[in-house]
N, C-alpha and C positions, 0 to 999 in steps of 0.2 A: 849566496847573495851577500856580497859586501855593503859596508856602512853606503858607500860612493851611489851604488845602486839604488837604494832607498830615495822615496820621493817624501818623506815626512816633514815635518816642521821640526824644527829646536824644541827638543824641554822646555814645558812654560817655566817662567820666575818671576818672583815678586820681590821688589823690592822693599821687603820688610821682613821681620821676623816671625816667625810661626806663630806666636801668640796674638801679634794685633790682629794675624789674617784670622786668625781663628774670634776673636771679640767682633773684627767687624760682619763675618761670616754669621754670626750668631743675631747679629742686633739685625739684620737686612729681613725687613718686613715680606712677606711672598709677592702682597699685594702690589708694595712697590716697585721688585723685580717686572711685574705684571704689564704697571705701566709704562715701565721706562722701556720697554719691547716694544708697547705699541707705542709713544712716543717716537722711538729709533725707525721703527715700520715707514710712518707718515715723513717724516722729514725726507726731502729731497736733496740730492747731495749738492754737491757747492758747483757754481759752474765755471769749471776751471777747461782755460782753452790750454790744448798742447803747446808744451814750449816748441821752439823749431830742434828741430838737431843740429848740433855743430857742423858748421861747412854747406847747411842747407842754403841752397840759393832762393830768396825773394820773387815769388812772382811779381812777374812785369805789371805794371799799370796798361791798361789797355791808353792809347795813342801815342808811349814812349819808344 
């Protein structure tokens, strides 16, 4: 099986250095990972209409 073949995602990265990840990892309350889950759960996503695709033709108004 080649790289090509694999259906994975990229290595995560942080954009910071191993120590802050490691101080803010440390300070994060369980409780609050707790809430901001359910927090995340309840919120309904944004309601975003599809753009058209390039070259899409506009449906007609009915009596044009």
């Amino acid at each position: 099986m080649s790289a090509e073949d694999r259906k994975t995602e990229p290595p995560f990265g942080l954009d910071m250095d191993f120590g802050e990840a490691l101080e803010r990892f440390i300070g994060t309350r369980p409780n609050e990972v707790e809430e901001s889950v359910e927090r995340a759960k309840q919120k309904k996503p944004p309601d975003v209409k599809a753009a058209p695709k390039p070259g899409a033709k506009r449906p007609r108004k009915p009596g044009n």
